[in-house]
TORBA-387714 format. One record per residue: x, y, z of N, C-alpha, C in turn. Coordinates in steps of 0.001 Angstrom, whole numbers, plus 500000, padded with zeros to 6 digits. Layout:
BEGIN
(mardo (X Y Z) (X Y Z) (X Y Z))
...
This chain:
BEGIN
(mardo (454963 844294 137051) (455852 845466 137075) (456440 845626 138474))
(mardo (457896 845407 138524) (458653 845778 139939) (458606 847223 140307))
(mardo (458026 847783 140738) (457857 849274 141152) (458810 849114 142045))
(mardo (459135 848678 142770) (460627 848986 143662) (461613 849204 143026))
(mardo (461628 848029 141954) (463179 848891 140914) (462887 850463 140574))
(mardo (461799 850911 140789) (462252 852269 140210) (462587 853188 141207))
(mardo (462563 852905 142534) (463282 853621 143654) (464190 854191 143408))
(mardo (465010 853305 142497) (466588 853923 142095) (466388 855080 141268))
(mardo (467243 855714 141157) (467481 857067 140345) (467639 857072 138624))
(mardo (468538 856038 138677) (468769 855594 137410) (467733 855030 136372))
(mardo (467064 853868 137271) (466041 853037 136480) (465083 854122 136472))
(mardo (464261 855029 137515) (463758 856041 137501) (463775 856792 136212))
(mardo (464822 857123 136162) (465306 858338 134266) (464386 858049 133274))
(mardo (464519 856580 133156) (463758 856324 131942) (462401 856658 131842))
(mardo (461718 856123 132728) (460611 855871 132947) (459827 857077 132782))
(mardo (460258 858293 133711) (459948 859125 133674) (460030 860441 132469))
(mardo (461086 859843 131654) (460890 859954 129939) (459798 859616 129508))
(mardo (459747 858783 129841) (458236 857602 128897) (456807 858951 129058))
(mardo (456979 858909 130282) (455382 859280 130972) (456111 860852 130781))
(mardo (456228 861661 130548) (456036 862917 130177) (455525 863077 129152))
(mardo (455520 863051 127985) (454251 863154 127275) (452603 862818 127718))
(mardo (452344 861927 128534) (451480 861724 128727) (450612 862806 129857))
(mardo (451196 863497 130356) (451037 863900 131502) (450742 865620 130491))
(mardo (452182 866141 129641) (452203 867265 129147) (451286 867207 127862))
(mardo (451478 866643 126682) (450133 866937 125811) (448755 866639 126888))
(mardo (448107 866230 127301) (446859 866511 127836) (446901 867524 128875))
(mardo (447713 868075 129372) (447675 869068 130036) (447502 870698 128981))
(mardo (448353 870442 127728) (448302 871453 126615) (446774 871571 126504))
(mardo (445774 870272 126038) (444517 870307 125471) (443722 870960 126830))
(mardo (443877 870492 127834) (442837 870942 128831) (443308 872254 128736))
(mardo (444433 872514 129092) (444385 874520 128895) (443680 875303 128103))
(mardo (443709 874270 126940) (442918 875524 125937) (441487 875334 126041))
(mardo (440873 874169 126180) (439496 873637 126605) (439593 874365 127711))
(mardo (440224 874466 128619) (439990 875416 129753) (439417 876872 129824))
(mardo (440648 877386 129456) (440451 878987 128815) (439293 879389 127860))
(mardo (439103 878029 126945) (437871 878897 126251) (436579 878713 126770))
(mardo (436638 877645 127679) (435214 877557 128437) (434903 878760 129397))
(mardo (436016 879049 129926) (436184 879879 131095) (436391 881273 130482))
(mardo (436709 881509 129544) (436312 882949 129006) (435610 883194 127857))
(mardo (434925 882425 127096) (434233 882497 126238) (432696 881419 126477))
(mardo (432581 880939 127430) (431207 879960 127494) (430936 880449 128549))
(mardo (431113 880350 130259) (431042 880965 130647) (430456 882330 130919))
(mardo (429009 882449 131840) (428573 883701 131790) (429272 884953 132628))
(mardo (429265 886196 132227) (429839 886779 133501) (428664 886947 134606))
(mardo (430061 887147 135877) (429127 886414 137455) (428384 888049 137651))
(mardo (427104 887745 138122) (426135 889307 138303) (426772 889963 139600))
(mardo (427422 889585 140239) (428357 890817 140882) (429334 891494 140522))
(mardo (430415 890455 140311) (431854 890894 140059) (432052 891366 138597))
(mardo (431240 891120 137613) (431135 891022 135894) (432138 890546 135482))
(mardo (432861 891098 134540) (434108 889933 134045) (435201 890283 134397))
(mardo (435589 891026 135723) (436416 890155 136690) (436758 889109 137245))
(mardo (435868 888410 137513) (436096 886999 138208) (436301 886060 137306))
(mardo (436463 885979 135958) (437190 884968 135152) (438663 885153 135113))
(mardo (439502 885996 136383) (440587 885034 136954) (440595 884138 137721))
(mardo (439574 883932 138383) (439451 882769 139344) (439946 881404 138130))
(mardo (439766 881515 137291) (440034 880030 136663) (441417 880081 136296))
(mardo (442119 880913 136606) (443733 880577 136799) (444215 880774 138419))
(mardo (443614 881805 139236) (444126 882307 140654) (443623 880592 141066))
(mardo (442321 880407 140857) (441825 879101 142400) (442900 877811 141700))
(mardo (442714 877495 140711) (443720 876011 140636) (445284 876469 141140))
(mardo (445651 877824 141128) (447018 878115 140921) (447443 878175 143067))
(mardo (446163 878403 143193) (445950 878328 144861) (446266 876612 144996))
(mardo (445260 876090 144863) (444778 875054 144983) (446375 874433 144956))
(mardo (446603 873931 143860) (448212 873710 143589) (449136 873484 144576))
(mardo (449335 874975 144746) (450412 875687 145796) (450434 874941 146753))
(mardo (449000 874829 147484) (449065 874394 148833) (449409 872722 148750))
(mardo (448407 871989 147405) (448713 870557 147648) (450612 870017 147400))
(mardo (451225 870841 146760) (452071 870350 146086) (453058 870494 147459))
(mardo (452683 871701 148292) (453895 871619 149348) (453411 870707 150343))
(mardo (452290 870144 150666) (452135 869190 151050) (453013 867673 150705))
(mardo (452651 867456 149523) (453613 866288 148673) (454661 866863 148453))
(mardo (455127 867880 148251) (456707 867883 148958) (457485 867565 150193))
(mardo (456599 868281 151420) (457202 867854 152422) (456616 865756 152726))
(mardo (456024 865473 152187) (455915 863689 152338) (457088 863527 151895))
(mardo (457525 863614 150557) (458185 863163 149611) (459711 863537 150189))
(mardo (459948 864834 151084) (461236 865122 152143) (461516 864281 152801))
(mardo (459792 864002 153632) (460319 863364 154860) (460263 861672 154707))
(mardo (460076 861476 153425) (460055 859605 153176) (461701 859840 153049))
(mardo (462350 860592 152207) (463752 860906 152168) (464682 861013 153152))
(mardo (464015 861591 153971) (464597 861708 155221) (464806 860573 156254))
(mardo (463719 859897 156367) (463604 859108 157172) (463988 857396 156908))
(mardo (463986 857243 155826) (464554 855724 155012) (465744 856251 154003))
(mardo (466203 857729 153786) (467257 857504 153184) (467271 857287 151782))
(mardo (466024 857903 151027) (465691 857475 149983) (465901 858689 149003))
(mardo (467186 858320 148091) (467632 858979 147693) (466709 860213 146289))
(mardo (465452 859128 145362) (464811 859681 144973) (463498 860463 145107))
(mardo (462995 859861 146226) (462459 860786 147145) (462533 862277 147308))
(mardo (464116 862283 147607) (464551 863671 148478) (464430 864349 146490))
(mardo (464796 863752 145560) (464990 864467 144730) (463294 864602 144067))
(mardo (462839 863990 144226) (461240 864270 144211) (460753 865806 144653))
(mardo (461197 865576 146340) (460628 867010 146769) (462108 867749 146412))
(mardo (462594 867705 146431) (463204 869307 145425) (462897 869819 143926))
(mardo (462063 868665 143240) (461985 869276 142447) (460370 869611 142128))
(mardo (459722 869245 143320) (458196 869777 143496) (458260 871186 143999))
(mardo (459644 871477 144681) (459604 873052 145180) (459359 874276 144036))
(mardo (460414 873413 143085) (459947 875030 142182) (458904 875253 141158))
(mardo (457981 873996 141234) (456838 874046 140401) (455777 874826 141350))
(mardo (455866 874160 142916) (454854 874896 143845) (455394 876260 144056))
(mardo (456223 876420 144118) (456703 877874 144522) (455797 879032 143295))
(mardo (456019 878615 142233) (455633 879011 140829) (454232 879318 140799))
(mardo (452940 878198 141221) (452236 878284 141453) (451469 879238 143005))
(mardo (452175 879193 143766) (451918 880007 144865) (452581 881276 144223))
(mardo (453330 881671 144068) (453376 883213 143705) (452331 883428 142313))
(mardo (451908 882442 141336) (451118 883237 140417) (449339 883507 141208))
(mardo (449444 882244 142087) (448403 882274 143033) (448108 883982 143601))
(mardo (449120 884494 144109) (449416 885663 144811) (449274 887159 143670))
(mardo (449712 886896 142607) (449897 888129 141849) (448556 888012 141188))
(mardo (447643 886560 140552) (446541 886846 140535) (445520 887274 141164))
(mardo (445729 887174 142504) (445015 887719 144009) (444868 888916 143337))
(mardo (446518 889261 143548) (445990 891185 143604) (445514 891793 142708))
(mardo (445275 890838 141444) (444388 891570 139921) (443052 891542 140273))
(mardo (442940 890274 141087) (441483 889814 141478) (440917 891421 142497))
(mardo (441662 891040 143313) (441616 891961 144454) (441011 893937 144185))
(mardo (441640 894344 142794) (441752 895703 142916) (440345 895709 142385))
(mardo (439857 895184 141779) (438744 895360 141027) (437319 895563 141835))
(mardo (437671 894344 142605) (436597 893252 143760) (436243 893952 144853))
(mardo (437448 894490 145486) (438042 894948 146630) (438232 896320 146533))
(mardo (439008 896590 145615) (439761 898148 145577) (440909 898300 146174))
(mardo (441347 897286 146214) (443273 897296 146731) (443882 896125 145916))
(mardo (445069 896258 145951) (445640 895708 145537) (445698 894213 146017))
(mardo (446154 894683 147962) (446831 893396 148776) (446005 894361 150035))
(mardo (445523 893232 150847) (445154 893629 152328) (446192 892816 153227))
(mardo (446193 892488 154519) (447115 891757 155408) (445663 890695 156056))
(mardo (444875 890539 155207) (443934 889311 155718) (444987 888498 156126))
(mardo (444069 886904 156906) (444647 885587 156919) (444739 885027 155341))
(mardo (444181 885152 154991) (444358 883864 153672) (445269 884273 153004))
(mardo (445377 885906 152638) (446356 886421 151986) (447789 886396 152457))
(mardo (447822 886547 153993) (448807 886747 154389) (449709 885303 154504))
(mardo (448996 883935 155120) (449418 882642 154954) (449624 882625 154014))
(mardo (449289 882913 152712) (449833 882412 151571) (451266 882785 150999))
(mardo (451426 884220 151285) (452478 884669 151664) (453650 884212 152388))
(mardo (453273 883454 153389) (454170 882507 154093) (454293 881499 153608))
(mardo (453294 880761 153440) (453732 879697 151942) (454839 879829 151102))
(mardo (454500 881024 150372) (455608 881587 149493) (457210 881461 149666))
(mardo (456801 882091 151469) (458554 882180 152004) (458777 880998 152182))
(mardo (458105 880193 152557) (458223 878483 152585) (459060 878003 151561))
(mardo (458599 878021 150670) (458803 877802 149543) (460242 878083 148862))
(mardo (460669 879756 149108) (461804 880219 149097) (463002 879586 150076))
(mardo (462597 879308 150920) (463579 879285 152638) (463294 877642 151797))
(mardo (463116 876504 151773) (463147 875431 150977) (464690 875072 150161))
(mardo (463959 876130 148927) (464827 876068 148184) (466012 876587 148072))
(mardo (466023 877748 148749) (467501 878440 149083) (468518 877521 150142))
(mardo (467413 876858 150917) (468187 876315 151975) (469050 875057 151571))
(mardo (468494 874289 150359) (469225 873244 149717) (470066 873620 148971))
(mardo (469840 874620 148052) (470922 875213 147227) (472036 876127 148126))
(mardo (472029 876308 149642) (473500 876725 149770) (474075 875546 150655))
(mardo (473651 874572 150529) (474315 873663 151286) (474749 872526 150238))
(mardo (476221 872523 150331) (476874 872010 148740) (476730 870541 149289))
(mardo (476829 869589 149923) (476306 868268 150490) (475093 867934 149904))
(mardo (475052 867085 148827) (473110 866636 148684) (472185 865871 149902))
(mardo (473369 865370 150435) (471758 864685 151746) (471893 865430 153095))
(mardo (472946 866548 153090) (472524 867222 154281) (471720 868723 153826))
(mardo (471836 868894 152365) (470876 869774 151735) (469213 868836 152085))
(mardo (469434 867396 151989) (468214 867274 151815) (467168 866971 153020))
(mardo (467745 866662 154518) (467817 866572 155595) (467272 867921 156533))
(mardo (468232 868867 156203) (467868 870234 156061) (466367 870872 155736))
(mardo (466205 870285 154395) (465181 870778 153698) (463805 870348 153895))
(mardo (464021 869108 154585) (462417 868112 155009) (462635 868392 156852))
(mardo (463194 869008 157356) (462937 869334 158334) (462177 870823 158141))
(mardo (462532 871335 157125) (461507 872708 157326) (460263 872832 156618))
(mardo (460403 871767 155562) (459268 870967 154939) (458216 870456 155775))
(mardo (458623 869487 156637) (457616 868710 157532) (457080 869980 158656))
(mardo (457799 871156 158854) (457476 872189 160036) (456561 873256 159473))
(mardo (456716 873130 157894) (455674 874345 157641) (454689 873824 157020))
(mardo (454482 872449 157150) (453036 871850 157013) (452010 872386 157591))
(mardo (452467 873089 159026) (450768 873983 159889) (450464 874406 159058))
(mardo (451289 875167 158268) (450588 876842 157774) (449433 876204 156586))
(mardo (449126 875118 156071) (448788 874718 154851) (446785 874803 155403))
(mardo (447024 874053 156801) (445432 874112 157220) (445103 875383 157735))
(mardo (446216 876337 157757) (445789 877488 158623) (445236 878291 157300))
(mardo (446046 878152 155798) (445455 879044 154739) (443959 878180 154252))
(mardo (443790 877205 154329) (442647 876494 154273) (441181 876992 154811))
(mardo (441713 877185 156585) (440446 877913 157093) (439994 879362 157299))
(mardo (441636 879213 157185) (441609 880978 157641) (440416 881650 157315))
(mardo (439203 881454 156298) (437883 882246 156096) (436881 882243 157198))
(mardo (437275 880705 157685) (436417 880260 158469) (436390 880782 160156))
(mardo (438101 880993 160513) (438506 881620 161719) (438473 882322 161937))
(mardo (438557 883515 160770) (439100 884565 161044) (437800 885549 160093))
(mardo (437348 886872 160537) (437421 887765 159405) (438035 888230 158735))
(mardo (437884 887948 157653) (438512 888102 155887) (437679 889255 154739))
(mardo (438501 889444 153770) (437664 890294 152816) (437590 888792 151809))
(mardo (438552 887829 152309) (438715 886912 150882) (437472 885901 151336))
(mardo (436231 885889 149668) (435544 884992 150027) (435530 883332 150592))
(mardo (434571 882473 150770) (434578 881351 151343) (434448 880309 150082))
(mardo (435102 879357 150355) (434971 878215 149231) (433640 877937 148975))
(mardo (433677 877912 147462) (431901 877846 146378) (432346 876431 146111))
(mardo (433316 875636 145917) (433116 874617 146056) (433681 873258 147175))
(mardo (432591 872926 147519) (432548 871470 148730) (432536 870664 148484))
(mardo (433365 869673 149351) (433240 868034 148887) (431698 867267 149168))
(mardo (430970 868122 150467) (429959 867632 151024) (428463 868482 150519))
(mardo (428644 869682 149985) (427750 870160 149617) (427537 870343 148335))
(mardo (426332 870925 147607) (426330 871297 146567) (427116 872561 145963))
(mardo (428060 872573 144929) (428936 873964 144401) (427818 874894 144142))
(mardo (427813 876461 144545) (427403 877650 144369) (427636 878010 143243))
(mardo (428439 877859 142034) (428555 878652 141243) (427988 877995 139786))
(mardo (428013 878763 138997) (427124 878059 137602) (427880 876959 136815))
(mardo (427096 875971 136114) (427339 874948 135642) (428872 875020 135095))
(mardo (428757 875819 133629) (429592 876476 133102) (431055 876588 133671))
(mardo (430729 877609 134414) (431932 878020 135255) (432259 877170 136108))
(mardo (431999 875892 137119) (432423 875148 137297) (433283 874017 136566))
(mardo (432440 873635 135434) (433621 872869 134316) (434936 873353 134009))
(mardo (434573 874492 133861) (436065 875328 133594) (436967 875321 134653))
(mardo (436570 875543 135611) (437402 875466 136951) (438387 874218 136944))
(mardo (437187 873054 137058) (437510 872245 137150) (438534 871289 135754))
(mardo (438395 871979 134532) (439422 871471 133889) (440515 872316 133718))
(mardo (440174 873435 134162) (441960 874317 134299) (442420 873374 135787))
(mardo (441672 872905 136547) (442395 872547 137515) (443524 871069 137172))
(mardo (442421 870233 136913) (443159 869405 135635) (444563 869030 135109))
(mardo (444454 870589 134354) (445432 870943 133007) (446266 871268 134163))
(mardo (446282 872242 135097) (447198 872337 135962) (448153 871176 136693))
(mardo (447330 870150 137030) (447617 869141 137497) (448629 868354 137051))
(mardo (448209 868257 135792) (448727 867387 134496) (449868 868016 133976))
(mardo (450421 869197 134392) (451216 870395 133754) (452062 870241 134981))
(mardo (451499 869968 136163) (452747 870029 137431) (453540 868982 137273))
(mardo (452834 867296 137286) (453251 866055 137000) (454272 866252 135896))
(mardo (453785 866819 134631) (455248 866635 133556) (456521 867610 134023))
(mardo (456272 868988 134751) (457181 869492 134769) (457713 868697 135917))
(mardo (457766 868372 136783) (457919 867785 138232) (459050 866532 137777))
(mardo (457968 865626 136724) (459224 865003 135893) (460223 865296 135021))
(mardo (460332 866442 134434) (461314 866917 133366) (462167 867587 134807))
(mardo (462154 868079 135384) (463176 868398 136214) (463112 867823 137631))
(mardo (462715 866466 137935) (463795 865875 138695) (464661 864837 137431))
(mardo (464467 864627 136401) (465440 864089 135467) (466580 865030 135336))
(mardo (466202 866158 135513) (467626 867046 135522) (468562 866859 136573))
(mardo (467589 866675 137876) (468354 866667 139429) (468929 865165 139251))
(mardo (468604 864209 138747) (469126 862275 138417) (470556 862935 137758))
(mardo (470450 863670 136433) (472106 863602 136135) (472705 864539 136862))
(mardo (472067 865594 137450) (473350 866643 137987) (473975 865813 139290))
(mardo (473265 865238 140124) (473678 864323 141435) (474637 863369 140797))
(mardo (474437 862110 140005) (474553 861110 139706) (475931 861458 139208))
(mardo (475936 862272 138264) (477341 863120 137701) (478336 863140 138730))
(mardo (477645 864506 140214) (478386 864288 140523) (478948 863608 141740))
(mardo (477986 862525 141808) (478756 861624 142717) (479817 860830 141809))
(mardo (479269 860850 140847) (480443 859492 139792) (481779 860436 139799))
(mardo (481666 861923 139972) (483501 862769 140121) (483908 862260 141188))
(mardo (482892 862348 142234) (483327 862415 143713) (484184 861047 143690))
(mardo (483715 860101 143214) (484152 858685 143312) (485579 858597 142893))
(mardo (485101 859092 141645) (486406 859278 140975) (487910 859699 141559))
(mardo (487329 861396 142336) (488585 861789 143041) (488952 861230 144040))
(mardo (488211 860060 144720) (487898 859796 146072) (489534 858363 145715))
(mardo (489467 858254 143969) (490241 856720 143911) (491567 856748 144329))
């Protein structure tokens, strides 16, 4: 298999037809395997009671947020820097899946929050970086969509991509730096997870389903961004004769 031919935009289309199903039905099944583990198997936690079975949509929807603007800004700055036309359309169209996920990240906070907490929203670090994320996210996408040029939209856009990469380790530790009301990660790569069997599976296959749910949408709309470009460079050409 030439994986370089699919650099192109065109040969790209197909392909990425193919593999959407694969990516979206198993993302359908883990949701619901998700949800019912996570609210029906699942014990409630002896502090919070059955509040904290938003965590199995808020933590993957966190989780998400942060990785995806990560692989957006790569996916900018491979664009940026070699000129690679599907690339750049890669990370534009990872913006509005992460964006999506960081704000549901945020509005589940504050359901989490009133119960847990008794507020809605505090101005912690974790809360507040994420927040900036958010504007990240916005300032991204606004910034490509008013600039009618696609590669100086996209040039543009992986320069503020590659600059708001800090903020990604700063919402990461922020528990650790700073005093917070927002608890500390229950699960470690190096330690044993804190939380019950149960409720870990669930976590971990809404995280999954999430995963698997970003990948198909990520592909169903940069196939949108292949014909709207492609279109209209083929006018541009056109008027250019």
């Amino acid at each position: 298999m030439n994986l370089y031919k699919y650099s192109s935009p065109v040969n790209f289309y197909p392909l990425a037809g193919r593999l959407i199903p694969w990516f979206a039905i198993p993302a359908a099944l883990l949701f619901a395997a998700g949800i019912f583990v996570g609210f029906f198997v699942a014990p409630a936690d002896y502090q919070q009671g059955e509040a904290y079975r938003i965590i199995f949509i808020h933590v993957p929807a966190a989780w998400l947020g942060m990785f995806l603007y990560v692989l957006m800004a790569v996916y900018a700055g491979i664009g940026w820097a070699f000129n690679a036309r599907l690339s750049s359309m890669m990370a534009s169209s990872i913006s509005v899946t992460g964006a999506m996920f960081t704000f549901l990240s945020l509005v589940t906070g504050a359901f989490w929050g009133k119960p847990t907490w008794g507020t809605w929203w505090v101005w912690d670090a974790r809360m507040t970086s994420t927040l900036i994320l958010m504007f990240l996210y916005i300032g991204f996408i606004s910034l490509q969509s008013s600039i009618e040029d696609p590669r100086r939209a996209d040039r543009a856009g992986a320069v503020l991509a590659i600059v708001g990469v800090i903020n990604i380790p700063i919402i990461y530790f922020s528990v650790q730096w700073w005093n917070t009301l927002h608890q500390g990660a229950t699960i470690r790569l190096l330690q044993k997870p804190t939380i019950h069997g149960s409720m870990l599976y669930a976590l971990l296959i809404m995280l999954a389903a999430c995963w698997l749910y970003s990948v198909a949408v990520v592909l169903i709309r940069v196939r949108c961004i292949i014909l709207e470009r492609e279109q209209n460079a083929a006018r541009f050409a056109e008027a250019t004769i």
